[in-house]
Each structure stands twice: as C-alpha cells, then as structure tokens.
TORKOL-4160 file (C-alpha; in steps of 0.2 Angstrom, whole numbers, padded with zeros to 4 digits, m for minus):
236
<pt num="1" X="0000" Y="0000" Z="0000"/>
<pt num="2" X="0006" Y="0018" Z="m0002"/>
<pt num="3" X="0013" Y="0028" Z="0010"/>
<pt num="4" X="m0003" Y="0036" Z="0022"/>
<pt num="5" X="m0004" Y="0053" Z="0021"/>
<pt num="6" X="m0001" Y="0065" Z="0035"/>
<pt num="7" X="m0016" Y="0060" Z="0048"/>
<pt num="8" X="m0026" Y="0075" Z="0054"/>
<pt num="9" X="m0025" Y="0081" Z="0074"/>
<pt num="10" X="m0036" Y="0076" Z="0084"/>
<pt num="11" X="m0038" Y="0078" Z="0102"/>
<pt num="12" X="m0035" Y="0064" Z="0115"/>
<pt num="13" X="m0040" Y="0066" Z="0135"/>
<pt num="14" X="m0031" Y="0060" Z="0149"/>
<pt num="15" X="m0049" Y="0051" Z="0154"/>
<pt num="16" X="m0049" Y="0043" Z="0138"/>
<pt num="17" X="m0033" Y="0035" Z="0137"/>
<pt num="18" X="m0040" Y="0027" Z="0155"/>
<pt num="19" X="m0053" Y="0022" Z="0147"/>
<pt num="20" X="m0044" Y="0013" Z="0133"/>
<pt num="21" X="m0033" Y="0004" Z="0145"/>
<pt num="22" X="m0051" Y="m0002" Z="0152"/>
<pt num="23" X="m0056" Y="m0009" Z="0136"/>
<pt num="24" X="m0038" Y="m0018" Z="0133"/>
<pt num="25" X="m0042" Y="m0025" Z="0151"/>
<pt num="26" X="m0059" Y="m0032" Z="0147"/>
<pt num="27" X="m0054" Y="m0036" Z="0130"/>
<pt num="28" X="m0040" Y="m0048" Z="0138"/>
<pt num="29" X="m0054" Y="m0058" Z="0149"/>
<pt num="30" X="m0064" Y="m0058" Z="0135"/>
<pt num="31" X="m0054" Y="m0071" Z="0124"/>
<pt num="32" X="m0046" Y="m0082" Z="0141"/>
<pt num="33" X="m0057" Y="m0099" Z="0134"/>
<pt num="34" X="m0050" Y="m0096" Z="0115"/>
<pt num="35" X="m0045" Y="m0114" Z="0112"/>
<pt num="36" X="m0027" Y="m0120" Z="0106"/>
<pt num="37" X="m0031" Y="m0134" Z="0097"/>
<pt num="38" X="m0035" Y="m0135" Z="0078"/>
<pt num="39" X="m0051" Y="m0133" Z="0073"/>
<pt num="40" X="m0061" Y="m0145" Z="0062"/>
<pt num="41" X="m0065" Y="m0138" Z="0045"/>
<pt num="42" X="m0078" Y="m0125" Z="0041"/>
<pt num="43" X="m0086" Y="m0114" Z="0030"/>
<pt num="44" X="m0089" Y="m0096" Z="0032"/>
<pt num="45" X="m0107" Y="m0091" Z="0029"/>
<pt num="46" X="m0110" Y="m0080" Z="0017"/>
<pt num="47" X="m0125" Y="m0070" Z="0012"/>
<pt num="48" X="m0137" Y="m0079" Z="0001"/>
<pt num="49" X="m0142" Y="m0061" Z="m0009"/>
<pt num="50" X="m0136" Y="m0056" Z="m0025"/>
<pt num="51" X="m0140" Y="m0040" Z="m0024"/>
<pt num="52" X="m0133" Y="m0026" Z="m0013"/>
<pt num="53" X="m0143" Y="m0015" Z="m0003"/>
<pt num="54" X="m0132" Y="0001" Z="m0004"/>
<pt num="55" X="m0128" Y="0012" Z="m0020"/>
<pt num="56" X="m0110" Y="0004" Z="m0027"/>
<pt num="57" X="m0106" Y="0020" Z="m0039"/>
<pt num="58" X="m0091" Y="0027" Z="m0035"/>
<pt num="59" X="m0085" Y="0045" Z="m0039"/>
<pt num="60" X="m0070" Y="0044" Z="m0050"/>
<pt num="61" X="m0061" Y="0061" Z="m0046"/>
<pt num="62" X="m0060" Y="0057" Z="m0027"/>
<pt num="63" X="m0063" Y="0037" Z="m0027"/>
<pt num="64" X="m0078" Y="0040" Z="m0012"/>
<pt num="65" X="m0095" Y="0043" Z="m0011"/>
<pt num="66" X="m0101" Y="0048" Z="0005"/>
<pt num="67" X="m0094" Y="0054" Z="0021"/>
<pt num="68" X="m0096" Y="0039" Z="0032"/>
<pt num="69" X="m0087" Y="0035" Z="0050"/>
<pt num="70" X="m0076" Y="0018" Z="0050"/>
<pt num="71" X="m0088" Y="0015" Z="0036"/>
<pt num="72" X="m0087" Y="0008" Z="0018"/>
<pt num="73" X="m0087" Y="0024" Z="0005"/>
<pt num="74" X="m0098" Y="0013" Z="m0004"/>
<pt num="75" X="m0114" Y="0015" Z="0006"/>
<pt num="76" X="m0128" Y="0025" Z="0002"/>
<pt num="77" X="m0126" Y="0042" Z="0001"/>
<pt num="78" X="m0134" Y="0050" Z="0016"/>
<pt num="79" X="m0134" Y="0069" Z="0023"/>
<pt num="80" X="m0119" Y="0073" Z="0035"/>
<pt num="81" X="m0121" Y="0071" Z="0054"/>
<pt num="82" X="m0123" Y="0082" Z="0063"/>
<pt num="83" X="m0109" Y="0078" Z="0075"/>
<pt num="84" X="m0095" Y="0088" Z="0075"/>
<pt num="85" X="m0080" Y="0087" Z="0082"/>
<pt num="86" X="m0082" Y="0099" Z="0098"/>
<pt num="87" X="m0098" Y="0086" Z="0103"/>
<pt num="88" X="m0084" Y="0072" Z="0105"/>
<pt num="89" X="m0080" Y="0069" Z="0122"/>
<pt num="90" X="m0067" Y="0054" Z="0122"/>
<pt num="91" X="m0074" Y="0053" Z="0140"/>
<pt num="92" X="m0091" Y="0051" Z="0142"/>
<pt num="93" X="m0090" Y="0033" Z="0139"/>
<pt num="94" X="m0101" Y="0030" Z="0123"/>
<pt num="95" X="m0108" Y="0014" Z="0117"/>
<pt num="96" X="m0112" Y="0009" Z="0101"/>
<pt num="97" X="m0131" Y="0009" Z="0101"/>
<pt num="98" X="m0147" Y="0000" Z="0091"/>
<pt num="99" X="m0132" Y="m0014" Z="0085"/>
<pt num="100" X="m0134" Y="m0031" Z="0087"/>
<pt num="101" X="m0119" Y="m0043" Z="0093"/>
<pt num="102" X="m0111" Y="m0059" Z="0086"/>
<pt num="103" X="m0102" Y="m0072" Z="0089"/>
<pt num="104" X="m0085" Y="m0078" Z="0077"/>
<pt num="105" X="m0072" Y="m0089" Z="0077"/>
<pt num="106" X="m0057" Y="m0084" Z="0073"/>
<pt num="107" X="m0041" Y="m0095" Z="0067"/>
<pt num="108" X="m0027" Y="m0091" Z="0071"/>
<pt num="109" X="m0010" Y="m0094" Z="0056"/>
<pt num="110" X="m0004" Y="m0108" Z="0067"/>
<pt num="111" X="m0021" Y="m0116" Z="0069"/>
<pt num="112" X="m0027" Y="m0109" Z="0087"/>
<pt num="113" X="m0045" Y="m0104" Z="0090"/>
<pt num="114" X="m0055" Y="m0090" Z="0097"/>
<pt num="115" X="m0072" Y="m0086" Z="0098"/>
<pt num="116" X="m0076" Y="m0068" Z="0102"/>
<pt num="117" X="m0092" Y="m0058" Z="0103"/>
<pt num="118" X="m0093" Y="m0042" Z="0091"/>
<pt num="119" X="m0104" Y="m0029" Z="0088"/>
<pt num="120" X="m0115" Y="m0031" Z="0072"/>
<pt num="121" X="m0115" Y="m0020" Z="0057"/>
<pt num="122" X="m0122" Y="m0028" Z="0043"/>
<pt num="123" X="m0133" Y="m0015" Z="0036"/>
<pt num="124" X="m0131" Y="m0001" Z="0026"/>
<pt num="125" X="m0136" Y="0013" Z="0040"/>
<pt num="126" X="m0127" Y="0004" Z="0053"/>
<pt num="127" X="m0110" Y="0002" Z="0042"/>
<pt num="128" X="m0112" Y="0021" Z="0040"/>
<pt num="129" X="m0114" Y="0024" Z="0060"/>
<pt num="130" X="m0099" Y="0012" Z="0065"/>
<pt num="131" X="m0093" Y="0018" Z="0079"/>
<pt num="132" X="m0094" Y="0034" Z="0076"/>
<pt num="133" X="m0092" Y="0042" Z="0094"/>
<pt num="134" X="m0089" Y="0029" Z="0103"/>
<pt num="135" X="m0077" Y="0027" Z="0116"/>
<pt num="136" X="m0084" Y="0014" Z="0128"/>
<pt num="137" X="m0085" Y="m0006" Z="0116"/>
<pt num="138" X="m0093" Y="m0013" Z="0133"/>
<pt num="139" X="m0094" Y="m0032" Z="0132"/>
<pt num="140" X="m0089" Y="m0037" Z="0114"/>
<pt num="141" X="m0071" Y="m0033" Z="0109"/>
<pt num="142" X="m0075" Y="m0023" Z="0093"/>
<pt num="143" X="m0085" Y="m0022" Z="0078"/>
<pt num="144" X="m0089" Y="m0034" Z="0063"/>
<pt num="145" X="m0093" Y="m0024" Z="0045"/>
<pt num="146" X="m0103" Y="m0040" Z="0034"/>
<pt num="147" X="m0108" Y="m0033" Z="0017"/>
<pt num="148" X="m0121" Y="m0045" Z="0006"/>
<pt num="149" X="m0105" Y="m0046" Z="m0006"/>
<pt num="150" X="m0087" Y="m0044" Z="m0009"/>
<pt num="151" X="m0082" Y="m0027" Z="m0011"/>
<pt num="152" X="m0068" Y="m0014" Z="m0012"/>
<pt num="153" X="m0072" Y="0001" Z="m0003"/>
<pt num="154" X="m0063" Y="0013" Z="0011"/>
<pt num="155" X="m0065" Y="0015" Z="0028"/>
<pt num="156" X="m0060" Y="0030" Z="0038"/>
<pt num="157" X="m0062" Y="0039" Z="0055"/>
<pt num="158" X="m0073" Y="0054" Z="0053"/>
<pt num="159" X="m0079" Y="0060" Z="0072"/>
<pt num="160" X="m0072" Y="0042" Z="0079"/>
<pt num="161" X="m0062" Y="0048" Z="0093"/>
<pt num="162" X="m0055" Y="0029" Z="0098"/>
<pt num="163" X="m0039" Y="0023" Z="0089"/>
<pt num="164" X="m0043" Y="0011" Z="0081"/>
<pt num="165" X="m0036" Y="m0007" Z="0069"/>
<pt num="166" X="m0045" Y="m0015" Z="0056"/>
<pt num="167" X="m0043" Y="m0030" Z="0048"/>
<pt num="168" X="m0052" Y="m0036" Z="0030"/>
<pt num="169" X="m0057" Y="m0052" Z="0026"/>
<pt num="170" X="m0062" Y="m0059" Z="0006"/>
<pt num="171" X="m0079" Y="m0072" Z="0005"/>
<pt num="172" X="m0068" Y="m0087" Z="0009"/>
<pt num="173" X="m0064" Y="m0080" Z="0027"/>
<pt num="174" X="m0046" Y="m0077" Z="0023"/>
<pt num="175" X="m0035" Y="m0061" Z="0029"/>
<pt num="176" X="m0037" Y="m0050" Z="0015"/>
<pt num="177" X="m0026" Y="m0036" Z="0024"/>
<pt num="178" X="m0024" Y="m0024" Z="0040"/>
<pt num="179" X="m0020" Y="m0009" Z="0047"/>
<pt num="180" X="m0020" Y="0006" Z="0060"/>
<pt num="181" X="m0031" Y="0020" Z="0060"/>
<pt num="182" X="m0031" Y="0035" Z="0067"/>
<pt num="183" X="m0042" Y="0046" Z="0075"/>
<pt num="184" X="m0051" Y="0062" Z="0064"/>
<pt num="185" X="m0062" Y="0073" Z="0074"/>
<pt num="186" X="m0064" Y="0088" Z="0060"/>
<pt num="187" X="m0080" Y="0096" Z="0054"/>
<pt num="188" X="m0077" Y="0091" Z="0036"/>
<pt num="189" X="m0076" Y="0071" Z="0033"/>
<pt num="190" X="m0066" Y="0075" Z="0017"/>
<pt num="191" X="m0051" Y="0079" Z="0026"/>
<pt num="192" X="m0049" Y="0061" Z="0032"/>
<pt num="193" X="m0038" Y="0048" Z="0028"/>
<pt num="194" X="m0045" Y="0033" Z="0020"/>
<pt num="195" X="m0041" Y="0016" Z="0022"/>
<pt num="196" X="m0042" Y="0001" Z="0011"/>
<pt num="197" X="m0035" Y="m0017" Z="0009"/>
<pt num="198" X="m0032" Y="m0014" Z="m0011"/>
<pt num="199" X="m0041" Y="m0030" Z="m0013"/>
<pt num="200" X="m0059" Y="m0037" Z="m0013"/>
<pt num="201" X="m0067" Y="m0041" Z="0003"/>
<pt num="202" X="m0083" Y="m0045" Z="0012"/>
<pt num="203" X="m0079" Y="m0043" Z="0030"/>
<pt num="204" X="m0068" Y="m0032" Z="0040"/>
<pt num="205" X="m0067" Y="m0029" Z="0059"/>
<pt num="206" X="m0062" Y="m0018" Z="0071"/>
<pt num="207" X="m0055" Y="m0015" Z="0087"/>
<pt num="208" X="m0044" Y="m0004" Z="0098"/>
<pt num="209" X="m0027" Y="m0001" Z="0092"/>
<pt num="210" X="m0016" Y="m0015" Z="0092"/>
<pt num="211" X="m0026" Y="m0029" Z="0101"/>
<pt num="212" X="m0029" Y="m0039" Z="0084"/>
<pt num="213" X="m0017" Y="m0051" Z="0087"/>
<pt num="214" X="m0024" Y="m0052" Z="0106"/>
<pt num="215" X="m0036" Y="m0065" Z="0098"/>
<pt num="216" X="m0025" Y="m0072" Z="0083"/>
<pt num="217" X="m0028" Y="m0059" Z="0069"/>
<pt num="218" X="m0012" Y="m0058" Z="0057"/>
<pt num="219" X="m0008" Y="m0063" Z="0042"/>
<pt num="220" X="m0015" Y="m0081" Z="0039"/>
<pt num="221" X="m0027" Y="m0081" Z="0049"/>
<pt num="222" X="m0047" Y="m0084" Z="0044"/>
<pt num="223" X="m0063" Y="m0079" Z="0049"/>
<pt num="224" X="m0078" Y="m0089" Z="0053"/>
<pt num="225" X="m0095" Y="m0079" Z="0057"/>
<pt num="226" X="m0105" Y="m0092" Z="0070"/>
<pt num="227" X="m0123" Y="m0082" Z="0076"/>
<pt num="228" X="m0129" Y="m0068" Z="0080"/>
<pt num="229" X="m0138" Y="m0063" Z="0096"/>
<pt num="230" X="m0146" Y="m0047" Z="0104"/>
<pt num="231" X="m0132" Y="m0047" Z="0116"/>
<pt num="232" X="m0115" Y="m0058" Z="0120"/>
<pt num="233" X="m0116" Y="m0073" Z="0127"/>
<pt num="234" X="m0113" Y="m0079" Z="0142"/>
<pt num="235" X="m0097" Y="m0087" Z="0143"/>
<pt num="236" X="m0097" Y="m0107" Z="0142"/>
C-alpha cells in the first residue's frame, strides 16, 4: 500500500486514554477460553443475496462517495451528521447503540482458535454509523462490518475519537489485509484519511489499536461468522 498521508490532529484526553486501558483489560478476559487446538474444517457463511442494498457507484475524481465514520465509502449516500468534532467527548463513555452482537471464530495462522463476541453492522445505515463516537465497546471486543458481497471500498475515521485497527477479510474467510487508523475529529469528513485493503473483501473488523493479534488476527489467519444474538453470550 502507499505511504498514508499525514493524519489529521485530533484531540485525545487523559480520561480517555484510562478508558482505553479499560477496554484492553476487558478485552484480555474476553478471549481467556480461546481454544489452542486446531479446529475442524468450516465454511464461512456468506449472504445468500445477490444484490446489494447500498448504491456501489463510485466518484472517479475522489474514489468516495459519502462521508461515512469507520464505514465503507460505498454506502448510500446519506446527509452529514450532525456531530462535529467539539460534541466528541473521548470521556463520556459512549456505546455503540441499536447494534446487534455476534459471535465468530477466529483461526489463528498456526491453527489456534477463538471465539469472540462483536458488535454487528451488517446493514447499510449501521456500516455508516460504525462507531462513530464511541469510546466505551462494553462487552464485545470490537465491531464486525458484513456486506451481502465482496467489495472494495474505504473506511475512515470521521468523528471516531478511539484509535482504532481494522482487519479485511475476502468471501472465503481469509486475511485480505490490516492496518491502524487514526483518530479524525474535524467538521469536514473529506479531510480524512481513507483506508483500504487494495483488494476485494466481504468482512472487516475492528477494534482498539493494536489488540488484533490479542485473539489471533495476522496474516494467515481466517474468519468464521457463528450467530448472532441481541447481546453476547454468556461465557461457556
């Protein structure tokens, strides 16, 4: 991938950083029963729909269509909320809201497992939310972006205040590509960076910065969605 441009300023408080140290900490008890033995052979289940729900047009002189937050830019164009970035408040501890959860299982490129409970955005108003001023995950350890097929699009960070990883995977479930992103709480979502696998994908997740690997996402790994539920699980 090319070089990211310079990421906008942001700002960051003292109470937030706590709080991220809080989500690292629940995060880590989240995945203590991921399992170390290989798993049996499975296949990822993928949307039975031909047809997307969300506009796939493209502009060609910017490559994006609307101003969405850790979002595809190939959603449905919608007006821009009206958040800005002095109504961010890194610590007021905001959850993501009217989001589903879901349980996947993740394998890990030496064979490990772990099942892990994410929040659910598999529609097209609900990719373009995201966690767009979050700063609180609560009980599941990130978010999990299903479209109804492969696609190419970007994600950035307009008005997300959390740093953040994402990770893509393609139909099959495997590791398309994943990186960091940063924080951009501007008024104006063009002057975000955008981020993209520079492949097709159907799935990508995210979580706080640098705890992929926490539950064995890297390079080889696969993804396997299991259910959905209204709210995680209670561990087994």
């Amino acid at each position: 991938m090319a070089s990211p441009a310079p990421r906008p300023a942001h700002r960051w408080t003292p109470l937030g950083a706590v709080r991220i140290v809080a989500l690292v900490a629940t995060l880590a008890l989240a995945v203590v029963g991921c399992a170390s033995d290989s798993p049996e052979t499975a296949d990822v289940s993928t949307s039975a729909s031909t047809d997307l729900d969300v506009a796939t047009s493209v502009d060609d002189s910017e490559g994006d269509t609307t101003p969405t937050t850790a979002a595809s830019d190939n959603e449905e164009p919608k007006p821009e909320p009206a958040r800005t970035a002095g109504d961010v408040d890194a610590s007021a501890g905001v959850q993501p809201d009217g989001f589903t959860t879901v349980t996947v299982r993740i394998t890990s490129a030496d064979g490990q497992t772990c099942d892990v409970c994410l929040w659910l955005a598999d529609a097209g108003d609900e990719r373009g939310r995201g966690l767009m001023g979050v700063t609180d995950l609560g009980e599941p350890v990130g978010m999990l972006f299903r479209f109804e097929r492969s696609t190419s699009g970007n994600f950035f960070m307009f008005n997300t205040p959390m740093p953040l990883s994402i990770v893509w995977f393609d139909a099959s479930g495997s590791h398309v590509n994943e990186t960091d992103m940063a924080p951009c709480l501007v008024d104006d979502s063009s002057e975000c960076e955008r981020y993209g696998p520079g492949a097709d994908y159907l799935d990508a997740i995210e979580m706080v910065q640098g705890e992929l690997d926490v539950i064995g996402i890297g390079p080889g790994s696969t993804l396997e969605v299991l259910a959905e539920h209204d709210v995680c699980p209670e561990p087994a």
